[in-house]
C-alpha positions as CSV (number, residue, x, y, z in Angstrom):
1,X,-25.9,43.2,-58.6
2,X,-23.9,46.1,-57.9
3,X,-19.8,47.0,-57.7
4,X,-20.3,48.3,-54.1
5,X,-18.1,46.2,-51.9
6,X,-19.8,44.5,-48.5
7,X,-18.3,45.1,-45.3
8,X,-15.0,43.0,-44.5
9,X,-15.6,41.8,-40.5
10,X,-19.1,40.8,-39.5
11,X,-19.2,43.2,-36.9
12,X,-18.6,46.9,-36.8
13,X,-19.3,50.3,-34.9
14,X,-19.9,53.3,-37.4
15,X,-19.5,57.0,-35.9
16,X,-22.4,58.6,-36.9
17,X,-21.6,62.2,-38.3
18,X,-24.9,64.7,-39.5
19,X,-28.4,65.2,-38.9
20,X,-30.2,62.9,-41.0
21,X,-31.4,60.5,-39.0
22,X,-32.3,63.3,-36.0
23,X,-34.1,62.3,-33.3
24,X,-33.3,58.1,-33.9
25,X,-29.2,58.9,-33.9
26,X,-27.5,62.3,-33.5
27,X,-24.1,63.0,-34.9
28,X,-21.6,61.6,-32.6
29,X,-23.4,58.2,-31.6
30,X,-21.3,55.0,-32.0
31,X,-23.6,52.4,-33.6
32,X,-22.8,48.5,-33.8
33,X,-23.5,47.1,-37.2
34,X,-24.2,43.7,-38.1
35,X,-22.9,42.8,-42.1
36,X,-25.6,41.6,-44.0
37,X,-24.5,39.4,-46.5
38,X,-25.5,40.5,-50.8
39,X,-29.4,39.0,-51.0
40,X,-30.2,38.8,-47.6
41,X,-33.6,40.5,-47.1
42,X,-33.8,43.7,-44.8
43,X,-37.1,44.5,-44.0
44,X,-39.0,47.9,-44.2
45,X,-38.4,50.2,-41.3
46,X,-34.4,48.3,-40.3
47,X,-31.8,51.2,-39.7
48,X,-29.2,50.2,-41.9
49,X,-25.7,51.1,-43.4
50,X,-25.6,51.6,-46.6
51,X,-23.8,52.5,-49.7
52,X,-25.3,54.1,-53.0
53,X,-23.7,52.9,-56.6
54,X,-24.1,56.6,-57.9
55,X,-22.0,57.8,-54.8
56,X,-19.4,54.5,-53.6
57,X,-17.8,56.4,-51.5
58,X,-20.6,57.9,-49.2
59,X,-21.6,55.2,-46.0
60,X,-24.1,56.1,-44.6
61,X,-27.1,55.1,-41.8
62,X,-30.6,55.3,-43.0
63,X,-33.7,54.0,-42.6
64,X,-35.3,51.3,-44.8
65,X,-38.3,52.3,-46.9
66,X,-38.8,49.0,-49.2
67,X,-36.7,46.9,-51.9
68,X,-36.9,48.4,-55.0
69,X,-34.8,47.6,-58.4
70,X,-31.3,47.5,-57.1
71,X,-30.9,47.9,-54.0
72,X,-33.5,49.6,-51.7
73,X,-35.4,52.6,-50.9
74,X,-33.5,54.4,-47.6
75,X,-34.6,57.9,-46.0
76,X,-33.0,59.6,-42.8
77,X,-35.5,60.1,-40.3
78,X,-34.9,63.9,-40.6
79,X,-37.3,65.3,-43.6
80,X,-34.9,68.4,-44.0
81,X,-32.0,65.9,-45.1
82,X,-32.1,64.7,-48.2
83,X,-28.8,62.9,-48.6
84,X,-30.7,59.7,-49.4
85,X,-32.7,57.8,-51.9
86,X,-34.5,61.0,-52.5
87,X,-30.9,62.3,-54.1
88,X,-28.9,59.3,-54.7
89,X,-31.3,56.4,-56.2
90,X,-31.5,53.4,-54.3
91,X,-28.5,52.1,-51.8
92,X,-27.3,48.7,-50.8
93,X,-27.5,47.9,-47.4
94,X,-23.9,46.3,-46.6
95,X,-24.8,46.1,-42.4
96,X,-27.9,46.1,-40.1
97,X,-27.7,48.3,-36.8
98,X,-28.3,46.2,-34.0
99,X,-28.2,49.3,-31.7
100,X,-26.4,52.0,-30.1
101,X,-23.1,51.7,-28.0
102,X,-22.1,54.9,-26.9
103,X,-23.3,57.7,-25.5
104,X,-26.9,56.3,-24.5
105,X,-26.5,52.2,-25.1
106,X,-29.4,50.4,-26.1
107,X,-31.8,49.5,-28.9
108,X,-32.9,52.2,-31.0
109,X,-36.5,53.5,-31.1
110,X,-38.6,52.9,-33.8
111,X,-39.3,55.1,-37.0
112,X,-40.3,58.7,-35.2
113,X,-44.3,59.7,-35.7
């Protein structure tokens, strides 16, 4: 599919660093992320990590739009970011975030209105 590499552990915590996904996650949040293994489906709306072939070396957390050709359609909740799809083509999504772990624990809202 793609020469983007998965993640090597099944679990991991990401440091969030940016704006993009203001109000869901601010810059400084420690998210666990569950891998998700090359075909598994990741539905619309799933805060992801993800990785885009035209930039390997760029992780990031966005939001799930849809599966398109290659990968999928991810946006930061933040309009005013455009480090995503809208830039960089579609990503792969190499973990799912099951939620936050530091500073305010829990699951994370939904996509903001």
């Amino acid at each position: 599919m793609t020469d983007v590499e998965p993640l090597v552990t099944p679990w991991v915590v990401a440091r969030v660093s940016g704006p993009s996904m203001t109000p869901t996650v601010r810059s400084g949040d420690r998210l666990l992320v569950r891998r998700v293994p090359p075909g598994d489906p990741v539905r619309a709306g799933a805060v992801v990590l993800a990785r885009f072939p035209a930039r390997p070396e760029l992780l990031v957390v966005k939001r799930v739009h849809r599966a398109v050709p290659g990968g999928h359609w991810v946006e930061g909740d933040n309009p005013f970011v455009t480090d995503d799809s809208r830039a960089f083509g579609p990503a792969v999504v190499v973990g799912r975030v099951v939620g936050r772990v530091w500073p305010r624990p829990g699951r994370l809202p939904g996509r903001p209105g």
